[in-house]
N, C-alpha and C positions, 0 to 999 in steps of 0.2 A: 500664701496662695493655695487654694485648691485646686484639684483636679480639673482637666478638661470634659465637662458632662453638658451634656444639657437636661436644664432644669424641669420638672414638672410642674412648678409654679413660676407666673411670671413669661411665659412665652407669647409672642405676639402673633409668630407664623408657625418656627418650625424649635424655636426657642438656641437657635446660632449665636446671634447677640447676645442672648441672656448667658449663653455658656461661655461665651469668651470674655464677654465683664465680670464677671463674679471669676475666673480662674485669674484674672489681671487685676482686679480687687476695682473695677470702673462700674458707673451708673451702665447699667445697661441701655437708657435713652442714648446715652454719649456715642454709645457702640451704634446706635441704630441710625442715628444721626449722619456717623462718619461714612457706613455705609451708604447712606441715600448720598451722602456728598460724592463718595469715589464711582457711585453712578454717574455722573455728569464728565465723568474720562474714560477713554476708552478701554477696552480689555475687557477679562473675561468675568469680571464680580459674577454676575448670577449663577455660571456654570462653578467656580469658589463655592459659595454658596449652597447650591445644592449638594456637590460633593462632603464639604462640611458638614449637610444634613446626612449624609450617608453614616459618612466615615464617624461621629461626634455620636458616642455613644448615651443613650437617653439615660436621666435618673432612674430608678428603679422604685417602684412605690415601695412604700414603708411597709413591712410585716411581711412581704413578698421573700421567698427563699430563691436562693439561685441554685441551679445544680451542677 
């Protein structure tokens, strides 16, 4: 398993999905899937969601240095 990141390639919205399939070793469709399904119950998914966009740190381009 890798890292919790979201990817620079492969994002559909905010690339949530893409990060939590590839760290769970899942199709990222699967992820996106479950989520349109746990839409149809109630609760909070989209506020999830956004915060996960927050908090789920992005990839960093390649050749990029951090300081």
């Amino acid at each position: 398993m890798s890292t919790l990141m979201r990817p620079r390639d492969g994002r559909v919205i905010a690339g949530v999905c893409a990060g939590l399939a590839n760290r769970f070793g899942l199709r990222p469709w699967t992820v996106r899937v479950l989520f349109l399904l746990s839409c149809l119950l109630p609760g909070p998914q989209f506020i999830a969601y956004l915060v996960m966009w927050i908090v789920i740190p992005g990839e960093q381009a390649r050749g990029t240095a951090t300081v």
